[in-house]
C-alpha positions as CSV (number, residue, x, y, z in Angstrom):
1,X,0.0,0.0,0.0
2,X,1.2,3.2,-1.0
3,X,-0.1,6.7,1.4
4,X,0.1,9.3,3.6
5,X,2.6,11.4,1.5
6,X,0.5,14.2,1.4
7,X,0.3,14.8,5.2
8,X,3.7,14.1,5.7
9,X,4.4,17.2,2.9
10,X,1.9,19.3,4.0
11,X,3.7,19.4,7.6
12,X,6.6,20.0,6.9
13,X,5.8,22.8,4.2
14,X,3.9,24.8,7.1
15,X,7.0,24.4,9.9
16,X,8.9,26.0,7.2
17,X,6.7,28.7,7.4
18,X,6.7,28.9,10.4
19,X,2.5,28.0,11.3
20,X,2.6,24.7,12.8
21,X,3.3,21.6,15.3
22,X,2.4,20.4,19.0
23,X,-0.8,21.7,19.9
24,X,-0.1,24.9,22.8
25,X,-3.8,25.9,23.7
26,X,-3.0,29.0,26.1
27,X,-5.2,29.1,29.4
28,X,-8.7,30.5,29.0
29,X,-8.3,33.7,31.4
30,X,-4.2,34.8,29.1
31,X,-4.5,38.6,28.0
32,X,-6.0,38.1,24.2
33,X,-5.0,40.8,22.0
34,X,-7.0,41.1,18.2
35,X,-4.1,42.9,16.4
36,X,-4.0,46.1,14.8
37,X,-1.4,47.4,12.7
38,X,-0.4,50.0,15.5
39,X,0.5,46.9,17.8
40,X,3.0,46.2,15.1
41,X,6.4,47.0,15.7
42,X,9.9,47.4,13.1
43,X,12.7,46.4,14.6
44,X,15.9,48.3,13.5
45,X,17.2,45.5,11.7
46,X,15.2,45.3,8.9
47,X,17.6,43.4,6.2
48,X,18.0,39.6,7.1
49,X,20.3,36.4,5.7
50,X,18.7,33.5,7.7
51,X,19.9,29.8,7.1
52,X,18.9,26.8,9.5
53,X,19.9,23.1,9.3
54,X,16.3,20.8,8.7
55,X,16.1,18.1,11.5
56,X,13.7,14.7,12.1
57,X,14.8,13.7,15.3
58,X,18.7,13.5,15.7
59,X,18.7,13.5,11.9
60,X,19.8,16.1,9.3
61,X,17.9,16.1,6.3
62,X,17.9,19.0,5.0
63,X,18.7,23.2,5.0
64,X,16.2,26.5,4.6
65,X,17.4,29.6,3.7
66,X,15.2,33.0,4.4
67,X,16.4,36.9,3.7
68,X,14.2,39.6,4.0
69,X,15.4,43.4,1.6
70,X,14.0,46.4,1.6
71,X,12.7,48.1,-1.3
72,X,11.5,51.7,-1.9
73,X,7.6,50.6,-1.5
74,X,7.7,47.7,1.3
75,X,9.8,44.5,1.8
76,X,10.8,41.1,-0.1
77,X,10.8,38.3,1.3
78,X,12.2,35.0,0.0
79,X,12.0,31.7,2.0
80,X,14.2,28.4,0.1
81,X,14.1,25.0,1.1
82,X,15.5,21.6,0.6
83,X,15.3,18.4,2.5
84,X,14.6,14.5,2.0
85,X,11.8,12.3,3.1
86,X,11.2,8.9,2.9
87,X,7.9,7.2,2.5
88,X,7.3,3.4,2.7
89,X,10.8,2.6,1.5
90,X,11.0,5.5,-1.4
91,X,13.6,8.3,-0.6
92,X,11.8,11.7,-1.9
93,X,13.6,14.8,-2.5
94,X,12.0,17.8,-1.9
95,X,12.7,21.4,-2.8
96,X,10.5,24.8,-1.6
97,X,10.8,28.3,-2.5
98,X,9.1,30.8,-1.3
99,X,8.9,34.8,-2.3
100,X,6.5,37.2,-1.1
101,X,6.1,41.3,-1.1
102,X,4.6,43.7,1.4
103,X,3.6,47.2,1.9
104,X,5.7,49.0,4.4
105,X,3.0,47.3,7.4
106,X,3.8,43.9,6.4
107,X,0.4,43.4,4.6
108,X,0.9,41.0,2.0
109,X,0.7,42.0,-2.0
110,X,1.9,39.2,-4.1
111,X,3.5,36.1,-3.5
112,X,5.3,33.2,-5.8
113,X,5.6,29.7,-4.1
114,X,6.4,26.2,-5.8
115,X,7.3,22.9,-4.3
116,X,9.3,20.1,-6.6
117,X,9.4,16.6,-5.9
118,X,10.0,13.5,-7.6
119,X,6.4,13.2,-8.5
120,X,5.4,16.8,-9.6
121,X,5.8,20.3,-9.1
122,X,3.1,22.4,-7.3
123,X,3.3,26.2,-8.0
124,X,0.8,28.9,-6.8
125,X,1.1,32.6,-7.1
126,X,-0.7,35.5,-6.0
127,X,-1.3,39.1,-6.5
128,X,-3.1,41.4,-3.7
129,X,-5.2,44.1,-3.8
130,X,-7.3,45.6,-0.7
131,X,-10.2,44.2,-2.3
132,X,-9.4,40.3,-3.3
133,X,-6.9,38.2,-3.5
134,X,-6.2,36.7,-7.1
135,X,-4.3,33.6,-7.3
136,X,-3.0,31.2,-10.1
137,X,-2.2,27.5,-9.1
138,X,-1.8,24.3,-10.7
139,X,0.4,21.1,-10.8
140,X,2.9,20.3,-14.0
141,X,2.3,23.6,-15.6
142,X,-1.5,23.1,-15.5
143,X,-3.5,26.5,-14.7
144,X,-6.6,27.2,-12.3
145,X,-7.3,30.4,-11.1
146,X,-9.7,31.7,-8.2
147,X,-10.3,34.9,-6.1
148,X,-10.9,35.4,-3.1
149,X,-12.8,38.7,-1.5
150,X,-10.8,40.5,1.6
151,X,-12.4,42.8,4.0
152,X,-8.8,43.3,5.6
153,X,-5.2,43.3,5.4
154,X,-3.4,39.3,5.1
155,X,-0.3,38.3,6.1
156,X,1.7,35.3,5.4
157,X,3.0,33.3,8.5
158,X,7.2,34.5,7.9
159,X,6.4,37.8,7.4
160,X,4.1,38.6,10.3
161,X,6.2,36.8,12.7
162,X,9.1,39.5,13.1
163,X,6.5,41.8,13.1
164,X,4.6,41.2,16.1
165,X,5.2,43.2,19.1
166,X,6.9,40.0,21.3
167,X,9.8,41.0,23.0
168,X,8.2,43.1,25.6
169,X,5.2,41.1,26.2
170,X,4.0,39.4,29.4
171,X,3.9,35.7,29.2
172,X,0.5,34.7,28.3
173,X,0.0,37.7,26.0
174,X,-2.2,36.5,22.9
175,X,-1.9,38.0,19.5
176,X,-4.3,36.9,16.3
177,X,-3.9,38.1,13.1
178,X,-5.4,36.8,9.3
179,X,-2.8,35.1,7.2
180,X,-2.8,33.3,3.8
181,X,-2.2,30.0,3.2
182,X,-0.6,29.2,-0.3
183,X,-2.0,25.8,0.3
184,X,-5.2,26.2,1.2
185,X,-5.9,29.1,-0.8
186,X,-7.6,30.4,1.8
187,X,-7.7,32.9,4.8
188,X,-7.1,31.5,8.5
189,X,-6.6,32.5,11.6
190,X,-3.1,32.7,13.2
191,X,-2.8,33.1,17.1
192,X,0.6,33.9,18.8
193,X,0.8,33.4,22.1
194,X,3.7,34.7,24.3
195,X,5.3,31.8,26.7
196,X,8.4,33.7,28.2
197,X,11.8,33.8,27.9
198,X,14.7,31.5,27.1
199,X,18.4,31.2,26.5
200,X,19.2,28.8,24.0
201,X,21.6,28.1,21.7
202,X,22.5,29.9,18.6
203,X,25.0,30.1,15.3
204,X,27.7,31.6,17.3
205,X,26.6,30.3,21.7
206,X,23.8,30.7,23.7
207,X,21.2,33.8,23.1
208,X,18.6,35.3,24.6
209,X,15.4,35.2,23.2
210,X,11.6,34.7,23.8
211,X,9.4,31.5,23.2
212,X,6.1,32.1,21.6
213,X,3.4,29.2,21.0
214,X,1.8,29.5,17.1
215,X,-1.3,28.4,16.4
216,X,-3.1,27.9,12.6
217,X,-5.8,25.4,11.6
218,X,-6.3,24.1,14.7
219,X,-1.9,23.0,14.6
220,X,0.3,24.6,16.9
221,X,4.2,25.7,16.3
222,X,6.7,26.5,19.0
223,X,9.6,29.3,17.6
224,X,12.1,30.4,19.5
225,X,12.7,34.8,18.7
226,X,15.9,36.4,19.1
227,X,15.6,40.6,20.3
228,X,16.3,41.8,16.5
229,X,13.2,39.5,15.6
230,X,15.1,36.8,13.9
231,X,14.3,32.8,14.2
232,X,17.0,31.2,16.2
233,X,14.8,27.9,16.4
234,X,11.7,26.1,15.4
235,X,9.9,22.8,16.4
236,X,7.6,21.1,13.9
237,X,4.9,17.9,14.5
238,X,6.0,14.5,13.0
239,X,9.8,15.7,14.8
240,X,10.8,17.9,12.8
241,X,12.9,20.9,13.7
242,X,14.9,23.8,12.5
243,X,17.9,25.2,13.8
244,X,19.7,28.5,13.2
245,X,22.9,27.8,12.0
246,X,25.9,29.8,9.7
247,X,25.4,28.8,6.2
248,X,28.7,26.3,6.0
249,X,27.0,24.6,8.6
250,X,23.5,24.7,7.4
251,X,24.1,23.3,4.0
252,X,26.4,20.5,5.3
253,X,26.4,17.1,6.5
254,X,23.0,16.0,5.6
255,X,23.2,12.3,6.1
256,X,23.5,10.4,2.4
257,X,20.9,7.5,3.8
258,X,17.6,7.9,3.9
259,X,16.1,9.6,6.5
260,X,13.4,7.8,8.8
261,X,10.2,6.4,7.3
262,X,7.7,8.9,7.9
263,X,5.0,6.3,7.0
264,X,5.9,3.6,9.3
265,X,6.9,5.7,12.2
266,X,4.0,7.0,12.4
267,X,1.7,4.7,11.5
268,X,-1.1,3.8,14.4
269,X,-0.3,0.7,16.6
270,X,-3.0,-2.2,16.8
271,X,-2.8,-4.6,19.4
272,X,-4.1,-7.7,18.2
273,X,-4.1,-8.4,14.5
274,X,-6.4,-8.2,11.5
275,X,-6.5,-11.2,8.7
276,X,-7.2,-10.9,5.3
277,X,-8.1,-7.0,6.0
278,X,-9.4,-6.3,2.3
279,X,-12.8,-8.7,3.0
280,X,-13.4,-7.3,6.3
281,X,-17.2,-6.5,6.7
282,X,-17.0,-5.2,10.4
283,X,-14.0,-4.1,12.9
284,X,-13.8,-3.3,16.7
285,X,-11.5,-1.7,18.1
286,X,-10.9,0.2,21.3
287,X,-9.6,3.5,21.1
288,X,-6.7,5.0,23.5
289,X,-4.5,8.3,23.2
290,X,-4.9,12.1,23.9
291,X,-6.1,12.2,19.7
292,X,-9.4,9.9,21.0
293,X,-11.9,12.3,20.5
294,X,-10.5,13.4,16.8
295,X,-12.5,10.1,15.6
296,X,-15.9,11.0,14.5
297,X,-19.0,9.3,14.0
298,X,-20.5,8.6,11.3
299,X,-23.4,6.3,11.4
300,X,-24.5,4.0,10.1
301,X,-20.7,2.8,8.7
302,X,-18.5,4.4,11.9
303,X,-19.7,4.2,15.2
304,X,-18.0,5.7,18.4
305,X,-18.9,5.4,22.2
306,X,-17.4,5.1,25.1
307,X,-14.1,4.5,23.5
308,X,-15.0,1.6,21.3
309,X,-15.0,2.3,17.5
310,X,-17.4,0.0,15.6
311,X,-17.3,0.1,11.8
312,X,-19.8,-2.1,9.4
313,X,-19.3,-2.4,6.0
314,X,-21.8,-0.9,4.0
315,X,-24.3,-3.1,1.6
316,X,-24.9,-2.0,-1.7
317,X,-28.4,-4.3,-2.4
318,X,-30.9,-3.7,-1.5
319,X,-30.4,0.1,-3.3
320,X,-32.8,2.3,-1.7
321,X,-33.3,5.7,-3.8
322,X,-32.8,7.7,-0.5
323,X,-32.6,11.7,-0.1
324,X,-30.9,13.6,-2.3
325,X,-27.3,14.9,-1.1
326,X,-26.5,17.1,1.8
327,X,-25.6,20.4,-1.2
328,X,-24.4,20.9,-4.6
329,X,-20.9,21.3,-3.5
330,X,-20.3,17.6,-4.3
331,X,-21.2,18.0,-7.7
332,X,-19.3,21.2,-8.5
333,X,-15.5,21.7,-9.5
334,X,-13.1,23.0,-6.8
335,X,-9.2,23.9,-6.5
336,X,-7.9,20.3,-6.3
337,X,-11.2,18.7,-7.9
338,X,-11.1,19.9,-11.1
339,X,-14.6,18.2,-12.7
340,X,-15.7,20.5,-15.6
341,X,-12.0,20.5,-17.3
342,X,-12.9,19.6,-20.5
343,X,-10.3,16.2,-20.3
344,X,-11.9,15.2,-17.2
345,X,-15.5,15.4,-18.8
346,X,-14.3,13.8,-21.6
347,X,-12.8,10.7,-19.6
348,X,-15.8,10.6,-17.7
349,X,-17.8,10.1,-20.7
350,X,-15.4,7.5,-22.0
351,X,-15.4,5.2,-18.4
352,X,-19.2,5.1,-18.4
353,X,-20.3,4.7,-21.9
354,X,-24.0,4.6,-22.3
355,X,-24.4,3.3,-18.7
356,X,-27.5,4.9,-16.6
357,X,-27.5,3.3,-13.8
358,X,-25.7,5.4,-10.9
359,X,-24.2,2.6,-9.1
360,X,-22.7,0.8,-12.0
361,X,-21.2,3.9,-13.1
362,X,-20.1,4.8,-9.7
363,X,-18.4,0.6,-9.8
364,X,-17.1,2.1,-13.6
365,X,-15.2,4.9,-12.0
366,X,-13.5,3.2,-9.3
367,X,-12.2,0.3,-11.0
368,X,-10.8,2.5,-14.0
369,X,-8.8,4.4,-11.6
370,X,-7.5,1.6,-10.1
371,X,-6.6,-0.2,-13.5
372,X,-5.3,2.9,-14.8
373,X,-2.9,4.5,-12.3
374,X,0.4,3.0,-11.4
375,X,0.6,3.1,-7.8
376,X,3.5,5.0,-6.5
377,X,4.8,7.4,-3.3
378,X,4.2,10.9,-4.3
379,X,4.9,14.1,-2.0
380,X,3.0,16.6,-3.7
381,X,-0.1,18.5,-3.9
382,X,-2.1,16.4,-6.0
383,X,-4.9,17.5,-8.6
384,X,-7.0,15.5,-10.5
385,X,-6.2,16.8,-13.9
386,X,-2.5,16.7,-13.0
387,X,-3.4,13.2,-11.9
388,X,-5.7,11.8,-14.8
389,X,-2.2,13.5,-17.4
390,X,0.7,11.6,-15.4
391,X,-1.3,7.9,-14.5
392,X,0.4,7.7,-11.2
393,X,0.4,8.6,-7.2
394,X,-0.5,7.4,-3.8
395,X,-4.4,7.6,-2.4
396,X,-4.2,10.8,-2.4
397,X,-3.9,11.0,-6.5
398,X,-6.5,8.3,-6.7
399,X,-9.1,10.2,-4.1
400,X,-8.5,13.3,-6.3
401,X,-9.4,11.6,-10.0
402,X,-11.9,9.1,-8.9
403,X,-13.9,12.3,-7.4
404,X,-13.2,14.5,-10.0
405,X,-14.5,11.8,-12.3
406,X,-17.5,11.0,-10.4
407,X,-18.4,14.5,-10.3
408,X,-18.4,14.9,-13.9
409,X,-20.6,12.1,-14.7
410,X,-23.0,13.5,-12.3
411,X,-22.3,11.1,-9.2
412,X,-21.8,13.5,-6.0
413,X,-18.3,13.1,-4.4
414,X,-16.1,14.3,-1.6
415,X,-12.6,12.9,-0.5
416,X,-12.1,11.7,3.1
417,X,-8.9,11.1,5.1
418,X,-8.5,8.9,7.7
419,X,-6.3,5.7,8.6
420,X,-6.5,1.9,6.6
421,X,-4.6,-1.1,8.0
422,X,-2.2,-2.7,6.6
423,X,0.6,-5.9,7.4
424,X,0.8,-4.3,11.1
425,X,-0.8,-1.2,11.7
426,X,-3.1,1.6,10.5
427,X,-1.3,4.2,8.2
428,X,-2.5,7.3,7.3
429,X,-4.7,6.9,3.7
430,X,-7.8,8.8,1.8
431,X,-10.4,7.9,0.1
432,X,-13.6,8.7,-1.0
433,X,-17.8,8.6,-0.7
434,X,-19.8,9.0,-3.5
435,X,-23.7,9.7,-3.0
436,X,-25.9,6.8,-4.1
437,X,-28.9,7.9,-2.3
438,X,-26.6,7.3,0.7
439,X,-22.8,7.6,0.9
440,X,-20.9,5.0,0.2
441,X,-17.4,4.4,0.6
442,X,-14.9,3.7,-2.5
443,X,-11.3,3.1,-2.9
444,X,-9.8,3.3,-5.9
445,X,-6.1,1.9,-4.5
446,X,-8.1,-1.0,-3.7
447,X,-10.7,-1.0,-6.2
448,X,-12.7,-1.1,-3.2
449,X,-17.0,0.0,-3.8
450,X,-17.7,0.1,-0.5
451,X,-14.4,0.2,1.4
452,X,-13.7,-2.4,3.8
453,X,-13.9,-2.0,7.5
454,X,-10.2,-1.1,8.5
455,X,-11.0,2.1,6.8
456,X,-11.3,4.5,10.0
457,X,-12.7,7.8,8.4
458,X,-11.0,10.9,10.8
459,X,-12.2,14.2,8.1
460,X,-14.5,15.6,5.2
461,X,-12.1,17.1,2.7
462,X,-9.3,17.0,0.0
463,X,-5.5,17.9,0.4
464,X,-6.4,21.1,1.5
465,X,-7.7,19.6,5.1
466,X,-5.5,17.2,5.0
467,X,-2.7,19.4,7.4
468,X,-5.5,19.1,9.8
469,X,-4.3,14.9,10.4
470,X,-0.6,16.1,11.7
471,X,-2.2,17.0,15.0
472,X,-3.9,13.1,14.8
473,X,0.0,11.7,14.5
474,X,1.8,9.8,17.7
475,X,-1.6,10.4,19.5
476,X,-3.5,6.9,19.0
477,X,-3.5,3.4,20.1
478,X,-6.5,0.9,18.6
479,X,-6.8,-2.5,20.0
480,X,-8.4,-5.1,18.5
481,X,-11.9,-6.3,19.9
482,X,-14.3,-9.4,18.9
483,X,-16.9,-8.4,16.7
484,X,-19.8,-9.1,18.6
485,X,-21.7,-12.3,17.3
């Protein structure tokens, strides 16, 4: 089984960022501050060469390189990055770059990012005006473009940090401010919350500096903030962590093996053990771990009480014509989901011939995408016209096309993300429902219509939510229960 490279991607972009890891909720009765621009401050030093050495665990993998310049109408920013993954066996190389413009407050006007792996490249960029936010994006040259309205000034993550008015803040001091998210393509919410101050060690011995606790999409981020409002450290989920360092030692001694699996580290333990897991029909299992109430229900497939998980298979006969779907969201094209690209429709309309039947053109879809993709690791940002031109990727590629396909031959679809198992625990996979009067679950990796029982649904959503499971990761422990007779 190949999975769970996007979440493993997605992580690891963010840290470098500078919006993510171990979840810091600050007490409920901490000073909360909504910032304004007049709670911004500039520190003197304005022009900034940062490098840092990439770490998982013990383990360098990798360097990042950020400056920030001056120019006569704002600041440039420009954040580069290259580092190594592996993910079930397959090293993946993986190179960022980020550069982004602001007016003189930090606000955000345009940005440029692109992310290159072995699989594909991702590239998004963005122009600003106070109005909307106009952005370009696609995967292997391919182009999509959407706007988004603003009723404020944005910020990206690096370029607000320095910003912020830390230094001389009391512990427990909360500031939130809007930021962009290249990724999402969407607005959120970024708290900062002050923790105190700390000596640590920097590029040339220890420094002072002060330890704030980040907050975005429900992720947290620890960074550590020197007095002229440089990064002198940052701690990422999945163990990742970045370290100020001088640039000879930043760039250097990455280790030439391949780093640890992200897959199997941090796949979810099972005690107990599940045979011939593809013809599972139902599944117990009792649920440990601080993640525990992540797992939602979802009857009638995925029950959850009193920390047992029950999941039943679902039956496709007898086929009940049922309501009709929740909204037309599930029919319509979004950024990832691209269903009324004119290749799309037209492969649609090839798969299910002169078929009228919903479910057997539902059965069509699936088992197309499963005959016609190779199956392969990919760390990328996967969309289905990407996808449907290169024939290859992980679930997430599959999830992607099969409900891009659906869509288009007017079968309602959503992606979900959750965990499968597989040979000795559950590893992070995604999927997908299609509405058949009911959702049912399909997976094309498997050629699966409905998916078996280890499938343990966590979230609604394509890659874009998928950022959302790194907060799931390290956090669970299933064991195995007797289905009940």
């Amino acid at each position: 089984m190949r999975s769970a490279g996007v979440v493993a991607i997605v992580a690891v972009w963010v840290a470098l960022l500078a919006a993510l890891v171990h979840r810091q909720q600050p007490p409920s009765d901490v000073p909360r501050i909504e910032l304004e621009h007049s709670e911004l401050t500039t520190p003197e030093r304005v022009e900034r060469d940062e490098w840092f050495g990439i770490y998982q665990g013990d383990r360098k993998i990798g360097w990042a390189h950020r400056t920030t310049t001056r120019g006569p109408d704002g600041l440039a920013f420009r954040d580069d990055s290259s580092f190594r993954l592996a993910m079930l066996g397959t090293e993946q190389r993986v190179q960022t770059s980020l550069s982004a413009t602001t007016d003189p407050s930090h606000a955000l006007r345009g940005f440029r990012f692109r992310l290159v792996s072995p699989a594909a490249t991702f590239a998004a960029s963005g122009d600003v005006t106070p109005e909307r936010v106009r952005i370009e994006h696609g995967t292997n040259g391919e182009e999509n473009t959407l706007e988004i309205p603003l009723e404020e000034p944005i910020h990206l993550p690096t370029t607000l940090r320095s910003k912020l008015a830390l230094w001389d803040a009391e512990p427990g001091a909360r500031h939130e401010a809007v930021v962009f998210s290249p990724l999402t393509m969407k607005n959120e919410t970024l708290s900062v919350v002050v923790k105190g101050r700390e000596t640590i060690e920097g590029p040339h011995g220890p420094i002072e500096t002060v330890r704030v606790a980040e907050e975005h999409q429900g992720i947290g981020a620890s960074a550590w903030i020197a007095r002229d409002g440089t990064t002198i450290r940052e701690e990422a989920t999945l163990g990742f962590r970045m370290q100020r360092e001088v640039p000879e030692v930043a760039v250097s001694n990455v280790e030439g093996s391949a780093p640890v699996d992200l897959a199997l580290e941090n796949r979810i333990p099972l005690d107990g053990r599940i045979d011939d897991p593809r013809q599972a029909t139902e599944l117990r299992l009792a649920v440990d771990g601080r993640a525990a109430d992540r797992i939602p229900a979802d009857p009638p497939r995925q029950r959850i009480s009193n920390g047992v998980l029950e999941i039943r298979r679902e039956s496709l006969a007898p086929r009940e014509a049922g309501a009709p779907p929740p909204d037309d969201s599930y029919l319509a094209a979004s950024p990832f989901v691209e269903s009324d690209a004119p290749e799309i429709v037209a492969q649609a309309r090839e798969i299910i011939g002169d078929e009228a039947d919903a479910q057997r053109k539902a059965l069509r879809l699936v088992r197309w995408v499963e005959g016609n993709l190779s199956q392969e690791p990919s760390v990328t940002i996967p969309s289905a016209r990407a996808v449907l031109q290169s024939r290859r990727g992980d679930c997430n590629e599959h999830a992607v096309l099969l409900a891009a396909l659906a869509r288009a031959a007017g079968i309602p679809a959503r992606v979900v993300a959750g965990v499968v198992y597989a040979d000795d625990g559950f590893y992070y996979h995604a999927w997908n429902e299609l509405w058949l009067g009911r959702w049912i679950s399909a997976d094309a990796i498997f050629g699966q219509m409905p998916a078996d029982a280890t499938h343990v649904k966590f979230l609604e959503g394509g890659p874009e939510r998928h950022l959302e499971l790194a907060d799931v990761v390290g956090r669970l422990q299933f064991t195995k229960m007797e289905n009940p007779s």
